[in-house]
Structure formats: structure tokens, C-alpha cells
PDB file of N, CA, C and O in Angstrom:
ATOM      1  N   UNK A   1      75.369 108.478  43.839  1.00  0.00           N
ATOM      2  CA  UNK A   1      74.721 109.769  43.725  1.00  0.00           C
ATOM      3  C   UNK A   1      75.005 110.448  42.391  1.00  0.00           C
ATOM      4  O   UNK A   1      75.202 111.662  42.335  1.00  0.00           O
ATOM      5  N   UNK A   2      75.027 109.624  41.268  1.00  0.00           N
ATOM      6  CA  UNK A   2      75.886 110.321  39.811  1.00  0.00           C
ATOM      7  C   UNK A   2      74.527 110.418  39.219  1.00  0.00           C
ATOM      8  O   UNK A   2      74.310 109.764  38.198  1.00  0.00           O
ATOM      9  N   UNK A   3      73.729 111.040  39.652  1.00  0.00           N
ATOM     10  CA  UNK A   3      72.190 111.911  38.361  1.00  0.00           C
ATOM     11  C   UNK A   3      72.484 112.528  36.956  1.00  0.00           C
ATOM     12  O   UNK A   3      71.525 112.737  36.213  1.00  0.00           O
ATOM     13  N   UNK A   4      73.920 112.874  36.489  1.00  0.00           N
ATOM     14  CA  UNK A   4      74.401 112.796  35.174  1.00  0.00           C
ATOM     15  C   UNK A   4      73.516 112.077  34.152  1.00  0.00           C
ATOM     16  O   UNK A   4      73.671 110.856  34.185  1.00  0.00           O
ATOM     17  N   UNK A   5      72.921 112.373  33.549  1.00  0.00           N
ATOM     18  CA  UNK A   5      72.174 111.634  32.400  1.00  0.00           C
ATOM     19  C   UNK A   5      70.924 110.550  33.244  1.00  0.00           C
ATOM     20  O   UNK A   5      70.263 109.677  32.682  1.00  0.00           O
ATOM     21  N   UNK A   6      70.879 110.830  34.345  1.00  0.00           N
ATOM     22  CA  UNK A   6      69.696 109.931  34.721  1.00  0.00           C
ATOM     23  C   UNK A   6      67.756 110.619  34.069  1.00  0.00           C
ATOM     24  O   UNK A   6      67.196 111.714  34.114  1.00  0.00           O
ATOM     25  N   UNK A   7      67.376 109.278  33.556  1.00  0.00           N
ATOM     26  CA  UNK A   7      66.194 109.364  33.339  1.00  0.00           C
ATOM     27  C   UNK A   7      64.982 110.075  34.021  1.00  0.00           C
ATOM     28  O   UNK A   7      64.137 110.766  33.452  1.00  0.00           O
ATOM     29  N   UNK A   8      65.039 109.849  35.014  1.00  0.00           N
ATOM     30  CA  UNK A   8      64.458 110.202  36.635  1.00  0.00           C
ATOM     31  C   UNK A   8      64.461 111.597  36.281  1.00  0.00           C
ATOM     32  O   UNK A   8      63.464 112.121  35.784  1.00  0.00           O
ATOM     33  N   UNK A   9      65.735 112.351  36.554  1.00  0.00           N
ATOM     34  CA  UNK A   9      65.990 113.606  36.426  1.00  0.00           C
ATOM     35  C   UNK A   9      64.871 114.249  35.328  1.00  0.00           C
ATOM     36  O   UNK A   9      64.291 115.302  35.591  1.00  0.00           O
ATOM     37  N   UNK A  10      64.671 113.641  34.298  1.00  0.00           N
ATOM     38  CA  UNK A  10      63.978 114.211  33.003  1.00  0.00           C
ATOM     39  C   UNK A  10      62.539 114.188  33.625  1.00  0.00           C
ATOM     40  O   UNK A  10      61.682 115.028  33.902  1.00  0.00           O
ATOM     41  N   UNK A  11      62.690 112.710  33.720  1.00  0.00           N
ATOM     42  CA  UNK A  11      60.834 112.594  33.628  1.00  0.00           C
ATOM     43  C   UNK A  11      60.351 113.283  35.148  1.00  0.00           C
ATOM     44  O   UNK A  11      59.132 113.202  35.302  1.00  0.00           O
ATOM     45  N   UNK A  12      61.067 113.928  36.267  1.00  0.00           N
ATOM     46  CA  UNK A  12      60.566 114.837  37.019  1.00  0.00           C
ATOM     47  C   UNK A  12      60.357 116.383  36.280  1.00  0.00           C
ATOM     48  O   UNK A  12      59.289 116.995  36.294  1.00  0.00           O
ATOM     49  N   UNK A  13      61.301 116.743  35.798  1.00  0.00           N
ATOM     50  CA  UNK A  13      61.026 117.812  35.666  1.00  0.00           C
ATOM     51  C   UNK A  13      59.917 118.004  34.080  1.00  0.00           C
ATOM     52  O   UNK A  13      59.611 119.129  33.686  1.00  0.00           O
ATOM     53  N   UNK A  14      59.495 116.855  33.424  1.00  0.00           N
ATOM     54  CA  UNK A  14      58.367 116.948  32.743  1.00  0.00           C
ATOM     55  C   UNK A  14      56.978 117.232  33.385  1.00  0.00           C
ATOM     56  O   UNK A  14      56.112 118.029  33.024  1.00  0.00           O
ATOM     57  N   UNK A  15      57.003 116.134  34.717  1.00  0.00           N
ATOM     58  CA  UNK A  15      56.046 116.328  35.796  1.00  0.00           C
ATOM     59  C   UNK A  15      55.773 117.291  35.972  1.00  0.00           C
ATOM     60  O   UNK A  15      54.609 117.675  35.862  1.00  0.00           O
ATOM     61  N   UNK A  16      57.196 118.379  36.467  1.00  0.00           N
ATOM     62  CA  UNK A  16      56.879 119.827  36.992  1.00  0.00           C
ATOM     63  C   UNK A  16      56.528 120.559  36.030  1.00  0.00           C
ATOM     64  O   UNK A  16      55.807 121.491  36.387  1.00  0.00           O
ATOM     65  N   UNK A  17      56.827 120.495  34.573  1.00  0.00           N
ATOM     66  CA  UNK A  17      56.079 121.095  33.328  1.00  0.00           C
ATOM     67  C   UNK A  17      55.058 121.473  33.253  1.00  0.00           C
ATOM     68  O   UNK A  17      54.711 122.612  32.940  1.00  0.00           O
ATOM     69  N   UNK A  18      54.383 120.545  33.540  1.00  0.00           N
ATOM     70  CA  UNK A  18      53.205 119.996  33.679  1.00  0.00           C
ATOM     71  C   UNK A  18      52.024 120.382  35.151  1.00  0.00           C
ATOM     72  O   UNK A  18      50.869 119.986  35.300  1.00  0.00           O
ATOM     73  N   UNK A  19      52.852 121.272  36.056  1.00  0.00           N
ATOM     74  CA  UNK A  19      52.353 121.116  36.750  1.00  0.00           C
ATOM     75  C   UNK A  19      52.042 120.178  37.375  1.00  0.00           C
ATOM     76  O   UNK A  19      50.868 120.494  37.566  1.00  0.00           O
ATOM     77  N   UNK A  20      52.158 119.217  37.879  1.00  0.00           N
ATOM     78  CA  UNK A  20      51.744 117.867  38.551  1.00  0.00           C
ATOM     79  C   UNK A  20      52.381 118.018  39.940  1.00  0.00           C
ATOM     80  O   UNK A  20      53.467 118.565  39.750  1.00  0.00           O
ATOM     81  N   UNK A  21      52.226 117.811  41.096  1.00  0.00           N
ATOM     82  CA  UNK A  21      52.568 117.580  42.105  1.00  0.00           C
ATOM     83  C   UNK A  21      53.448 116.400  42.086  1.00  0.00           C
ATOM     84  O   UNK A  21      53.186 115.280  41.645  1.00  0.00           O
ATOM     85  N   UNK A  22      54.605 116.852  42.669  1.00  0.00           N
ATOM     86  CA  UNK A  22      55.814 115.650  42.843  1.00  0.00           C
ATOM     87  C   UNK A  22      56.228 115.418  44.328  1.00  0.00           C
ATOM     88  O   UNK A  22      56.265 116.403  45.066  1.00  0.00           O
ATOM     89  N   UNK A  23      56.512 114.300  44.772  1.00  0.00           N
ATOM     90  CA  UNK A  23      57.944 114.071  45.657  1.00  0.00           C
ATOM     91  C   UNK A  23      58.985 112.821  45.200  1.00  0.00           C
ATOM     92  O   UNK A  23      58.718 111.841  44.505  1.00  0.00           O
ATOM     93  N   UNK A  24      60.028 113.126  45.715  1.00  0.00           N
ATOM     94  CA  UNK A  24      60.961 112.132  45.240  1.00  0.00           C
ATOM     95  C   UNK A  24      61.520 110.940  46.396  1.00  0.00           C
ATOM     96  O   UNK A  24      62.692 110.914  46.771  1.00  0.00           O
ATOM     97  N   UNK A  25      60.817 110.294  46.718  1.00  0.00           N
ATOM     98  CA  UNK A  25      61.970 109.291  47.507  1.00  0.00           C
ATOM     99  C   UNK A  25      62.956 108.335  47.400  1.00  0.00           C
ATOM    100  O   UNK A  25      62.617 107.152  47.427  1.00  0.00           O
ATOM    101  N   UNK A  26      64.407 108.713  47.254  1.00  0.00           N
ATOM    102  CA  UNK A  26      65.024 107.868  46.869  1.00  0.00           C
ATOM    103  C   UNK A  26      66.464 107.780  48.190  1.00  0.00           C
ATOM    104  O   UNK A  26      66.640 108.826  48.814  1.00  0.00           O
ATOM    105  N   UNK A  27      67.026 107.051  48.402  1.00  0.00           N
ATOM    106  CA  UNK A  27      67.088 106.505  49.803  1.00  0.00           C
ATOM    107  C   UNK A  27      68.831 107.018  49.423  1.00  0.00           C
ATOM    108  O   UNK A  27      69.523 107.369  50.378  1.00  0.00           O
ATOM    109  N   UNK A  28      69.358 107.024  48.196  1.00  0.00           N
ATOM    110  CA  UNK A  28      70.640 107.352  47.684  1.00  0.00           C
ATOM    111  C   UNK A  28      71.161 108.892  47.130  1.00  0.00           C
ATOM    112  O   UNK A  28      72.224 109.483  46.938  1.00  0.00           O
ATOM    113  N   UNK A  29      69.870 109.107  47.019  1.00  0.00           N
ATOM    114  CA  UNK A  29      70.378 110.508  47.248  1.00  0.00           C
ATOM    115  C   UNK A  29      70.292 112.026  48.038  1.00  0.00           C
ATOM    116  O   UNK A  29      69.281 112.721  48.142  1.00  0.00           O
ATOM    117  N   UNK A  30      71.217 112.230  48.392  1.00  0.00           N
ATOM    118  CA  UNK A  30      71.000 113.250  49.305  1.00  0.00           C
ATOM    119  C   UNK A  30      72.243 114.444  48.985  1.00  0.00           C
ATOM    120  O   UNK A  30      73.471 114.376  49.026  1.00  0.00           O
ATOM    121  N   UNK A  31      71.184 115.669  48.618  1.00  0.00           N
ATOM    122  CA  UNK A  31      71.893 117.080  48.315  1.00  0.00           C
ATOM    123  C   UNK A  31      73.214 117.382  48.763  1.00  0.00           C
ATOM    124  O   UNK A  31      74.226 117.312  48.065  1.00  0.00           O
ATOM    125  N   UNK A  32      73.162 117.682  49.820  1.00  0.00           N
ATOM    126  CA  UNK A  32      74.441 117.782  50.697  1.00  0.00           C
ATOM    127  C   UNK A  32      75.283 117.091  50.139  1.00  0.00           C
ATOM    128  O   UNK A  32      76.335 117.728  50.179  1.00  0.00           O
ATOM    129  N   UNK A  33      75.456 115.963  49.541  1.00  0.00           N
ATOM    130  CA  UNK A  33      76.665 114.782  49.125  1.00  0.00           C
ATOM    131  C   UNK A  33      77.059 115.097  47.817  1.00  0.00           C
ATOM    132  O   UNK A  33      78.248 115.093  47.496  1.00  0.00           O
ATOM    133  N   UNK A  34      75.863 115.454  46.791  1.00  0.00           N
ATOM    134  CA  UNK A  34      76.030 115.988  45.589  1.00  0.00           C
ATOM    135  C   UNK A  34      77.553 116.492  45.418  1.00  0.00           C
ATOM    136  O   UNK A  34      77.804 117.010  46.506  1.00  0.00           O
ATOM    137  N   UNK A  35      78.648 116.596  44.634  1.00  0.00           N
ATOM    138  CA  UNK A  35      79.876 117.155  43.995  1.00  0.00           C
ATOM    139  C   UNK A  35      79.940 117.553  42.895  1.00  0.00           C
ATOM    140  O   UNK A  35      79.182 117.161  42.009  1.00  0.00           O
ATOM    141  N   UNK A  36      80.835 118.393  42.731  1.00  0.00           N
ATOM    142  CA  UNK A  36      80.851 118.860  40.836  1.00  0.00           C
ATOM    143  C   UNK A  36      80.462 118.742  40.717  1.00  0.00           C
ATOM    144  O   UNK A  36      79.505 118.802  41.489  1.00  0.00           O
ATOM    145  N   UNK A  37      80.323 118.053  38.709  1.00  0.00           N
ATOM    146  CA  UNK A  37      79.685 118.100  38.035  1.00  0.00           C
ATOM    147  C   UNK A  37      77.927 117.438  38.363  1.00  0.00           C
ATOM    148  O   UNK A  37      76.809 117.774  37.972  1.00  0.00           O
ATOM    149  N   UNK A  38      78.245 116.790  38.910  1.00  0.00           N
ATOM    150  CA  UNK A  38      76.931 115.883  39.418  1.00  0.00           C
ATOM    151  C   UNK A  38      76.048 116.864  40.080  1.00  0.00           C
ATOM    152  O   UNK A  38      74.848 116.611  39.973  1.00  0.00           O
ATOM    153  N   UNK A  39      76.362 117.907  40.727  1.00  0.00           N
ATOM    154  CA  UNK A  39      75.944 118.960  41.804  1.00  0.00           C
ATOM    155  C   UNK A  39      75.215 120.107  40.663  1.00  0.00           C
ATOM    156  O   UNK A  39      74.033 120.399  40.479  1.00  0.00           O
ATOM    157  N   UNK A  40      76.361 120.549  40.071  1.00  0.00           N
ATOM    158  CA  UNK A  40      75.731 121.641  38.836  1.00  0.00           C
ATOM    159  C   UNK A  40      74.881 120.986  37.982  1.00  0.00           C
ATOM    160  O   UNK A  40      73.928 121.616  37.522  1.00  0.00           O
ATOM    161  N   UNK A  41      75.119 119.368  37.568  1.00  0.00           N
ATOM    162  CA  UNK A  41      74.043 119.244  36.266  1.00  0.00           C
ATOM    163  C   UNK A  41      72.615 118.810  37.310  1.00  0.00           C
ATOM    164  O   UNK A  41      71.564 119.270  36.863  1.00  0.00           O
ATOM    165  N   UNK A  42      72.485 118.071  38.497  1.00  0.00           N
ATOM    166  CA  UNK A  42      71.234 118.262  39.374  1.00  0.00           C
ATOM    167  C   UNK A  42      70.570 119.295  39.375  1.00  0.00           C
ATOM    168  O   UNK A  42      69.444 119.354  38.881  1.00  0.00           O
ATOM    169  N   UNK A  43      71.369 120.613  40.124  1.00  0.00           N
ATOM    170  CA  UNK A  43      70.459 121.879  40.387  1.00  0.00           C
ATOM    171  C   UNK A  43      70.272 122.602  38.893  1.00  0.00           C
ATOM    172  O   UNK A  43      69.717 123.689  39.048  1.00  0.00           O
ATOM    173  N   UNK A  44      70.554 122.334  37.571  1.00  0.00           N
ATOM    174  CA  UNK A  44      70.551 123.139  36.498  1.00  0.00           C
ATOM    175  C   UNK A  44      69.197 122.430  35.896  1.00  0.00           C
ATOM    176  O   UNK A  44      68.330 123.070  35.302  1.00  0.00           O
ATOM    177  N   UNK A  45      69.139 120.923  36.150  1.00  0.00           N
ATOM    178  CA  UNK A  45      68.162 120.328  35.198  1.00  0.00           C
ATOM    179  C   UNK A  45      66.697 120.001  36.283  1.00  0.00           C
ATOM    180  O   UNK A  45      65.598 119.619  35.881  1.00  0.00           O
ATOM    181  N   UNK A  46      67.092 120.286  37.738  1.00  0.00           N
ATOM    182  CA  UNK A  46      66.480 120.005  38.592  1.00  0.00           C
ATOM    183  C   UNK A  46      66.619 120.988  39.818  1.00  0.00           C
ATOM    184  O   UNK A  46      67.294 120.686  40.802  1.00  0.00           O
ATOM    185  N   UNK A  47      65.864 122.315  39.688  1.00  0.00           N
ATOM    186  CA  UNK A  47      66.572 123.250  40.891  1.00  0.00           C
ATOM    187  C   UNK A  47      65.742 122.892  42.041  1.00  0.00           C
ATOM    188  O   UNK A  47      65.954 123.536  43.069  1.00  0.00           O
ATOM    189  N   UNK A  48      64.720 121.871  42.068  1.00  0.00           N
ATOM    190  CA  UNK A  48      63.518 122.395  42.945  1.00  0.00           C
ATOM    191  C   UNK A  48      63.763 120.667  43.939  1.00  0.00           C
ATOM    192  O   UNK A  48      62.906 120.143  44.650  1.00  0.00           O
ATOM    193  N   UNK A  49      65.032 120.185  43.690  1.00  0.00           N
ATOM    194  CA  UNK A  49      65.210 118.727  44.131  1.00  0.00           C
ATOM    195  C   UNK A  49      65.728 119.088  45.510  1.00  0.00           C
ATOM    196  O   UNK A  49      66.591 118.286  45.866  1.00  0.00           O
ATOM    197  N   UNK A  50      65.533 119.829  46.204  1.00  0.00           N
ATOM    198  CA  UNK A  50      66.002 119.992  48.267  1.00  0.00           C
ATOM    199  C   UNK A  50      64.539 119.847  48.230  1.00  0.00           C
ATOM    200  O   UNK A  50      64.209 118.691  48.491  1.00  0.00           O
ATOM    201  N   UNK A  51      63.465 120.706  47.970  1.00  0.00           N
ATOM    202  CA  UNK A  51      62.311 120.303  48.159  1.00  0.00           C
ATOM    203  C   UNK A  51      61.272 119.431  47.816  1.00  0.00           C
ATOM    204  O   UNK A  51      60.142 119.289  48.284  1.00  0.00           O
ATOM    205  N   UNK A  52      62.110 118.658  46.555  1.00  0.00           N
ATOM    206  CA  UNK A  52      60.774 117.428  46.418  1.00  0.00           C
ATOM    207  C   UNK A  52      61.462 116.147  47.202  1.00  0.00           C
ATOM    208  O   UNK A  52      60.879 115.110  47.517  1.00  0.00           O
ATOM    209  N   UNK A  53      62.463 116.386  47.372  1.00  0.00           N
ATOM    210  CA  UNK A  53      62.860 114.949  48.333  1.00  0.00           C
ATOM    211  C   UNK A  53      62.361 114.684  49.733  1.00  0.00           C
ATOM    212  O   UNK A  53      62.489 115.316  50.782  1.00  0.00           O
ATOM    213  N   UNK A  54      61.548 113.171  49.320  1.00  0.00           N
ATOM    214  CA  UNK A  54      61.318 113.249  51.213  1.00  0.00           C
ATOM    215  C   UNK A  54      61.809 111.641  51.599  1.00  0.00           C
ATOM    216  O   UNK A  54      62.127 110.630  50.972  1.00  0.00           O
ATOM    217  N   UNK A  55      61.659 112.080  53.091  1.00  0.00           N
ATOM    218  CA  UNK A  55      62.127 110.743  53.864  1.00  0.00           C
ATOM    219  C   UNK A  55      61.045 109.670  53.418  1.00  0.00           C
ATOM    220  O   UNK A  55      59.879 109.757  53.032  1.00  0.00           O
ATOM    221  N   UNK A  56      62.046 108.478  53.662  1.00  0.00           N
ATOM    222  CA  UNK A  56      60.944 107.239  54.240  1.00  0.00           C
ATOM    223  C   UNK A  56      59.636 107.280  54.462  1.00  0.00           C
ATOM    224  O   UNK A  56      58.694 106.893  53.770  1.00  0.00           O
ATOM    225  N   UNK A  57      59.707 108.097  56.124  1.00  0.00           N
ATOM    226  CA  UNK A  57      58.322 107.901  56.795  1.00  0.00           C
ATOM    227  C   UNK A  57      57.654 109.072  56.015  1.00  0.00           C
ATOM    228  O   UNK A  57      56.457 109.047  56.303  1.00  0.00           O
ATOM    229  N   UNK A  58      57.885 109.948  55.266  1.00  0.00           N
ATOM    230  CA  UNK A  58      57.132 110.564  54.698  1.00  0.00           C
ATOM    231  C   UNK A  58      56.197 109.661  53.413  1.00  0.00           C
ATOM    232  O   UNK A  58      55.003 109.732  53.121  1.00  0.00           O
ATOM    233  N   UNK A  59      57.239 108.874  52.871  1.00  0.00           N
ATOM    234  CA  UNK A  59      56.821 108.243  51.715  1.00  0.00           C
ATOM    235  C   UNK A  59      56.137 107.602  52.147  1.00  0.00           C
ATOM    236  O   UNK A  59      55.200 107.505  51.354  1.00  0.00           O
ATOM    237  N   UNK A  60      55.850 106.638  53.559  1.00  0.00           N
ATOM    238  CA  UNK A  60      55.077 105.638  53.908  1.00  0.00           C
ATOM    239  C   UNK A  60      53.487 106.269  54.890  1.00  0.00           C
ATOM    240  O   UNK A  60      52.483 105.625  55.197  1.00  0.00           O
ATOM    241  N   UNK A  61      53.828 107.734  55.162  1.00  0.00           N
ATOM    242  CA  UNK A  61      52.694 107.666  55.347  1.00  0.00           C
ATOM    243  C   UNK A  61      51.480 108.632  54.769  1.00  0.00           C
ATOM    244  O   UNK A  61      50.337 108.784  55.200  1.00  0.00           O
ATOM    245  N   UNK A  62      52.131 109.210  53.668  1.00  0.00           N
ATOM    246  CA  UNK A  62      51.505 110.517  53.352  1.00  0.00           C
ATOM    247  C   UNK A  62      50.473 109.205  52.042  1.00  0.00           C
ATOM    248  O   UNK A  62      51.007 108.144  51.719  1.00  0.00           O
ATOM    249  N   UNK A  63      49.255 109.547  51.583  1.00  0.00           N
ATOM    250  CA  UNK A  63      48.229 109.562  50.550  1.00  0.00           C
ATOM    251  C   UNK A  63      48.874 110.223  49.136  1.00  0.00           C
ATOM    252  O   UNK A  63      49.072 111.407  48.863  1.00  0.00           O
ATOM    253  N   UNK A  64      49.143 108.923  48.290  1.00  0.00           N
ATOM    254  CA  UNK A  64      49.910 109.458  47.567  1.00  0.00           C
ATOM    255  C   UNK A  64      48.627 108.732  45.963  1.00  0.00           C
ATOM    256  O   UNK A  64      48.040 107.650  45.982  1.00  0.00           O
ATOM    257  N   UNK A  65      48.573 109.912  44.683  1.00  0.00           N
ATOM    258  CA  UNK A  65      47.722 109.299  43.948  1.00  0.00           C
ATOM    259  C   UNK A  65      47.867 108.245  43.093  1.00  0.00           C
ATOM    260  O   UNK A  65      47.195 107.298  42.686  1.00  0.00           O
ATOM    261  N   UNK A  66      49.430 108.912  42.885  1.00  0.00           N
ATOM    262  CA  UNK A  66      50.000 107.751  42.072  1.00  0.00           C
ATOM    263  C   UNK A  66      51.514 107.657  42.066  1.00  0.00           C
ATOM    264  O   UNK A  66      52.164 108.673  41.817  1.00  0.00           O
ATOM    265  N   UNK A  67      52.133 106.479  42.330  1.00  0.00           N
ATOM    266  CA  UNK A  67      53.705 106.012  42.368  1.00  0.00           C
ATOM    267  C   UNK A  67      54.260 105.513  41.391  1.00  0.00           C
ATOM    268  O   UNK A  67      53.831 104.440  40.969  1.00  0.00           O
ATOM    269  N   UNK A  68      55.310 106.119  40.793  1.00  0.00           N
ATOM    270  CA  UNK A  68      56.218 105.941  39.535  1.00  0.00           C
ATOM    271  C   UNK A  68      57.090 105.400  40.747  1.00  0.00           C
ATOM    272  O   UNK A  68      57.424 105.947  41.798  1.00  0.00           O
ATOM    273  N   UNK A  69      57.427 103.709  40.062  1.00  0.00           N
ATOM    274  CA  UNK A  69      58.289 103.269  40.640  1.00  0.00           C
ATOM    275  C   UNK A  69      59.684 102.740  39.670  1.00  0.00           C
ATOM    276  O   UNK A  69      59.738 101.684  39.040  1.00  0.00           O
ATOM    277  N   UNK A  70      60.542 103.578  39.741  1.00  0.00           N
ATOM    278  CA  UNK A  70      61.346 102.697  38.737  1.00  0.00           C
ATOM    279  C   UNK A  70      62.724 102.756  39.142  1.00  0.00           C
ATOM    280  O   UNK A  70      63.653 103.328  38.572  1.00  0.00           O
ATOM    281  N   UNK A  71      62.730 102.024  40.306  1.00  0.00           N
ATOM    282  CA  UNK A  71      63.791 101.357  40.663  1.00  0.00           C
ATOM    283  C   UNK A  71      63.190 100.025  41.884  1.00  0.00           C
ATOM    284  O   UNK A  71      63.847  99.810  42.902  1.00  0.00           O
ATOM    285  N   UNK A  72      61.988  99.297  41.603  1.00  0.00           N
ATOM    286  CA  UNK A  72      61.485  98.344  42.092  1.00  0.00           C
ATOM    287  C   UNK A  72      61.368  98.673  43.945  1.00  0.00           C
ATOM    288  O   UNK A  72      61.502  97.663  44.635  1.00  0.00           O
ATOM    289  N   UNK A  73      61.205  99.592  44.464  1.00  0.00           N
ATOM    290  CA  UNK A  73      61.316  99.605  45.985  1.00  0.00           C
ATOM    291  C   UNK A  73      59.629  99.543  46.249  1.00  0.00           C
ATOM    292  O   UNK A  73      59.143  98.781  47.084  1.00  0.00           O
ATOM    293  N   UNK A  74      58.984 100.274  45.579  1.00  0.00           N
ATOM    294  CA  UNK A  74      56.898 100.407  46.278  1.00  0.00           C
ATOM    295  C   UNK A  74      56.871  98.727  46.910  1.00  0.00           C
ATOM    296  O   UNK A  74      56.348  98.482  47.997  1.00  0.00           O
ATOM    297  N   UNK A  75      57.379  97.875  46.228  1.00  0.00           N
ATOM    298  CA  UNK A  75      56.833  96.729  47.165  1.00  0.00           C
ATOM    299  C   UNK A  75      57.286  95.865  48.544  1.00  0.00           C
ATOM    300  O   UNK A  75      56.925  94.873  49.177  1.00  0.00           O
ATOM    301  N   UNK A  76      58.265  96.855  48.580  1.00  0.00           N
ATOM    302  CA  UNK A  76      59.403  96.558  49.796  1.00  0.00           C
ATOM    303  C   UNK A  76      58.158  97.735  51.109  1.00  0.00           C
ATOM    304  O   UNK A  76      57.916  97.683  52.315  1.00  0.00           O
ATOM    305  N   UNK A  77      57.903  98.249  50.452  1.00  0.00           N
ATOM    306  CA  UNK A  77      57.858  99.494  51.434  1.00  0.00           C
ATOM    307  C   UNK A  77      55.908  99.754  51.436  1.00  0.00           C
ATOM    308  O   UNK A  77      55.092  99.540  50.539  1.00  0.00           O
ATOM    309  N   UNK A  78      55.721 100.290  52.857  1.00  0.00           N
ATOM    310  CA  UNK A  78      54.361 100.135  53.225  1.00  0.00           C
ATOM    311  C   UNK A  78      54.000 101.793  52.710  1.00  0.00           C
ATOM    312  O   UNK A  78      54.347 102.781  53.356  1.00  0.00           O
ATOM    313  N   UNK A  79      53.101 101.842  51.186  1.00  0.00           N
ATOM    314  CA  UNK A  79      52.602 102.682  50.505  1.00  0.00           C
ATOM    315  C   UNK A  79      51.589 102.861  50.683  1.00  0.00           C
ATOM    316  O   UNK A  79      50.792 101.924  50.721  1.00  0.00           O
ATOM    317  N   UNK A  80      51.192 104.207  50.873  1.00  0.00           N
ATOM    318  CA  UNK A  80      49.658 104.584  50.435  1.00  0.00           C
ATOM    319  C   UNK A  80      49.248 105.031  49.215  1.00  0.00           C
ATOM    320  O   UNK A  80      49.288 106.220  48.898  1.00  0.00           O
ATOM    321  N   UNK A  81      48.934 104.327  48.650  1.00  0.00           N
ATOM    322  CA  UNK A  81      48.943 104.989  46.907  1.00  0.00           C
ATOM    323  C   UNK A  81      47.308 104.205  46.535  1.00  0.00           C
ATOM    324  O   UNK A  81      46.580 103.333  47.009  1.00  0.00           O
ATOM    325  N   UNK A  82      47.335 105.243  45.294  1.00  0.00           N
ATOM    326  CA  UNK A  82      45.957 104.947  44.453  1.00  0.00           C
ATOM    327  C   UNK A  82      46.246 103.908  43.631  1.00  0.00           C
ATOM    328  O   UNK A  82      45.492 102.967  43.382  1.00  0.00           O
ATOM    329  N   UNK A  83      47.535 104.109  43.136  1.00  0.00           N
ATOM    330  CA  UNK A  83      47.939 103.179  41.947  1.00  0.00           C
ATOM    331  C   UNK A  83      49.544 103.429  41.699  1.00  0.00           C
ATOM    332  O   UNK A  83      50.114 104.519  41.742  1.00  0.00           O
ATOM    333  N   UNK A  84      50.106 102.198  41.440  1.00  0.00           N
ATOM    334  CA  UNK A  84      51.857 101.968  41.852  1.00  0.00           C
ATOM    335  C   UNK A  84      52.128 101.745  40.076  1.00  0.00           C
ATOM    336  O   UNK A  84      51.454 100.848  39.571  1.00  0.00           O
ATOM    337  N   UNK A  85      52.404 101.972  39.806  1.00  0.00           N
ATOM    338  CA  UNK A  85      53.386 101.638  38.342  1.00  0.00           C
ATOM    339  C   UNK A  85      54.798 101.297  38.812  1.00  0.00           C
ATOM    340  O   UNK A  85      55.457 101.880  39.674  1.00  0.00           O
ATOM    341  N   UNK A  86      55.058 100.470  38.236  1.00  0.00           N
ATOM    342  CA  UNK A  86      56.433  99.622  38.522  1.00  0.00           C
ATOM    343  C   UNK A  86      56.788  99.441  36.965  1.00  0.00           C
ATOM    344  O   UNK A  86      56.313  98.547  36.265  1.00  0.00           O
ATOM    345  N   UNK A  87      57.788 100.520  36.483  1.00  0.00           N
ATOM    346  CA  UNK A  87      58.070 101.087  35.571  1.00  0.00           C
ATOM    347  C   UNK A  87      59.239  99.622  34.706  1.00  0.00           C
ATOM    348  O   UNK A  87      59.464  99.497  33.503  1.00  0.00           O
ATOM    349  N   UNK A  88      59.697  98.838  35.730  1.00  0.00           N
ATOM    350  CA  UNK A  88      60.761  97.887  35.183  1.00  0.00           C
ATOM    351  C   UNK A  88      59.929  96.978  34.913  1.00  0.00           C
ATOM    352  O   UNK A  88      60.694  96.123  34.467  1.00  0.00           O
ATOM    353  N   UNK A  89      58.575  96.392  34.841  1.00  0.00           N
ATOM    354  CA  UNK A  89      57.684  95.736  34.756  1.00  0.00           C
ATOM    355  C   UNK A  89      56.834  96.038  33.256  1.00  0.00           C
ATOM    356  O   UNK A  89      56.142  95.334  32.521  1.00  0.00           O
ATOM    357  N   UNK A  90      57.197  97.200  33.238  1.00  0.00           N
ATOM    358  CA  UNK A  90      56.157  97.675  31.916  1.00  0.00           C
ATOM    359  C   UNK A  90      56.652  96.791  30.857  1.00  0.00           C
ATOM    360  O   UNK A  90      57.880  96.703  30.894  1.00  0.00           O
ATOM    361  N   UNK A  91      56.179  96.204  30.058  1.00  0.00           N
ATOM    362  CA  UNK A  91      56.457  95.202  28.217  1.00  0.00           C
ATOM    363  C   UNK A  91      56.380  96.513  27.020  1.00  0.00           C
ATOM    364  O   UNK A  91      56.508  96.262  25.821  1.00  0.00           O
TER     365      UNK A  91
END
């Protein structure tokens, strides 16, 4: 759960810049667990992360337009998406 310098962290809150509609599913992190420093630099660079996180079955059944995948899971998991980017794949 160490979001310290994670990438993720950035390129969401460019999203939200941007206005873009977000959710986050990631299966490792969860608020509540957050500590120190890890806790303050989350909610400082990311205040709006209790509400873009969703479960599983949210991720699997909601109409989603497009999936930034970059930690390889969209193909493990039954997606509804327009279009999947699998970000560790990109050349």
C-alpha cells in the first residue's frame, strides 16, 4: 500500500484535471490501511481516492469507456469496456 511516488497517483489526478470521469480498482489498496507518510502524501496528491475506489464487482459490471490498465489485471477479469489499454504493453 506505499503510493509514495507512484505513477498512478499522478496520472489520476491529471484525469481529474481534466475533468474526465474516473474509478480506481485496485485490489491492494484500501484507505483504512493507509499509515503516515503514505496516508498524508495519498490524501494531499489524491483527496478524492475513498471515492474513486471501487470493488471488483463494481469493476466487472459497470460500462466502462475506457481502461487504463497498468498493472496487467483487465485480462484476468470479466470487463465491460470500449477499449482496454494495457499500459505495460505499450513500445
Amino acid at each position: 500500500d506505499d503510493l509514495r511516488e507512484s505513477p498512478n497517483i499522478d496520472l489520476a489526478r491529471k484525469f481529474l484535471r481534466l475533468h474526465i470521469g474516473l474509478s480506481i480498482y485496485d485490489p491492494h489498496v484500501e484507505p483504512s490501511k493507509l499509515l503516515g507518510q503514505n496516508l498524508g502524501y495519498a490524501f494531499s496528491n489524491l483527496p478524492a481516492l475513498r471515492k474513486l475506489l471501487i470493488p471488483k464487482s463494481t469493476a466487472e459490471s459497470e460500462l466502462f469507456d475506457l481502461v487504463i490498465d497498468t498493472r496487467g489485471w483487465a485480462k484476468q477479469m470479466a470487463l465491460n469496456a470500449k477499449r482496454v489499454i494495457d499500459v505495460n504493453t505499450l513500445s
